[in-house]
N, C-alpha and C positions, 0 to 999 in steps of 0.2 A: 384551610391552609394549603394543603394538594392541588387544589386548583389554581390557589394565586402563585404557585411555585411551576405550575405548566403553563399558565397564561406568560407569565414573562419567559423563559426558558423559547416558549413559542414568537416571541417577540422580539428575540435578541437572537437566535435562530438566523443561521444564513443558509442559503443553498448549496449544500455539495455534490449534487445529481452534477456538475461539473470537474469532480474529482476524479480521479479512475480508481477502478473499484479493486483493492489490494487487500490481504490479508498477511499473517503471522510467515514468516519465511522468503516473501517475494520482495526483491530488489526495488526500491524507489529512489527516486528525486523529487526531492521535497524543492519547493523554488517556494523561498517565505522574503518579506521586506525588511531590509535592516534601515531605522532611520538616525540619522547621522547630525543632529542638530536640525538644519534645514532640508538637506538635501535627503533623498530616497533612491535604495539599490535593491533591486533582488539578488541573494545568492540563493545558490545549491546546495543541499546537503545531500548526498548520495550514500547512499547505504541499504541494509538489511532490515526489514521490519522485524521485529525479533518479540513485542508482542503489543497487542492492541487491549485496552482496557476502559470499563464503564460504560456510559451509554446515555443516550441523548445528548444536551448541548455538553454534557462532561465525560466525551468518550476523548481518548486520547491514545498515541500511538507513539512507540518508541521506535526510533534509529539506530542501527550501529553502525560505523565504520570503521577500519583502520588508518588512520594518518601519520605516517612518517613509524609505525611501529608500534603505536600506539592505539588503543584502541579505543573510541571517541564514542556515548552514547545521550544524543539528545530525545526528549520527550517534545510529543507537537501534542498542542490541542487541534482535535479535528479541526472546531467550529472557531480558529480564531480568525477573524480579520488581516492578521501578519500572513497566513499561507496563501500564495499568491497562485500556486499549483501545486498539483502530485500527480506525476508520471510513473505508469506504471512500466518498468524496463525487463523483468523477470521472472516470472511466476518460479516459485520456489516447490521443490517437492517434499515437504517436511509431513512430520506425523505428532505433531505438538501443537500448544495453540502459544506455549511462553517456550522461548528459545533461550534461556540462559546461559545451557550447558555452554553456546558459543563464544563465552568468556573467556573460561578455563583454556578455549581451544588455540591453535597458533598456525600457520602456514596453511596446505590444502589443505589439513583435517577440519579447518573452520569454512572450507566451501560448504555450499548450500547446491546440491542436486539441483538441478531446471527440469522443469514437467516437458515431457515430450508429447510433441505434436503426431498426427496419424491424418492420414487423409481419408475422405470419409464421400464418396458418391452420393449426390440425394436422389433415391432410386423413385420415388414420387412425381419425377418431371418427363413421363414415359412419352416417348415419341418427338421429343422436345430435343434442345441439348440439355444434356445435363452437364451441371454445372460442380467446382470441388469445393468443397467447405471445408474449412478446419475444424478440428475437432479437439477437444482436452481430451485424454487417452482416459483418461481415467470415466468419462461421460459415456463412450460409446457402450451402445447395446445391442449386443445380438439376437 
């Protein structure tokens, strides 16, 4: 039964190695298709991923936003066909994996910290130029 439940899951399976690769905290834009009768648009949803849940074709990932004062929170399935991209605009510096507390919250106390960058020499390219990389501050090792 296991296997006819991964054989199809494998078969209705689309490719996301085209998505960019976001987690619980960091800023996206979601671009999904709304279809209108006949006609087809893409909109944006832009917000907070606030948390990601399940795994394989039924993993799915929440949005929040504020619009107009309100505060808006749509579910995306990874793997559906309507998400037409996910940019990732953000990287968030959280220590959670479900962000709920930022309901409760209201004005800057519901920012979200950004991960800072740190420039990082690759000292391996001796005699060369070397060249700068960027580095997530949190990766560097001394």
């Amino acid at each position: 039964m296991s296997n006819l439940i991964n054989f199809v899951e494998q078969q209705t399976a689309r490719d996301i190695s085209e998505l960019d690769f976001f987690k619980s905290g960091d800023t996206v834009a979601v671009s999904y298709r709304i279809i209108e009768g006949s006609k087809e648009r893409i909109q944006i949803f832009r917000g907070d991923v606030i948390q990601i849940k399940g795994s394989g074709t039924s993993k799915t990932f929440t949005v929040r936003k504020i619009s107009h004062g309100v505060g808006v929170e749509r579910i995306f399935p990874l793997n559906s066909p309507a998400i037409a991209s996910v940019k990732n605009l953000k990287k968030g510096n959280v220590r959670r994996a479900r962000l709920y507390y930022l309901r409760e919250l209201t004005g800057k106390s519901a920012r979200i910290r950004e991960k800072q960058f740190s420039k990082k020499l690759d000292a391996n390219l001796k005699g060369k130029t070397r060249r700068m990389n960027w580095v997530w501050q949190d990766k560097i090792v001394k």
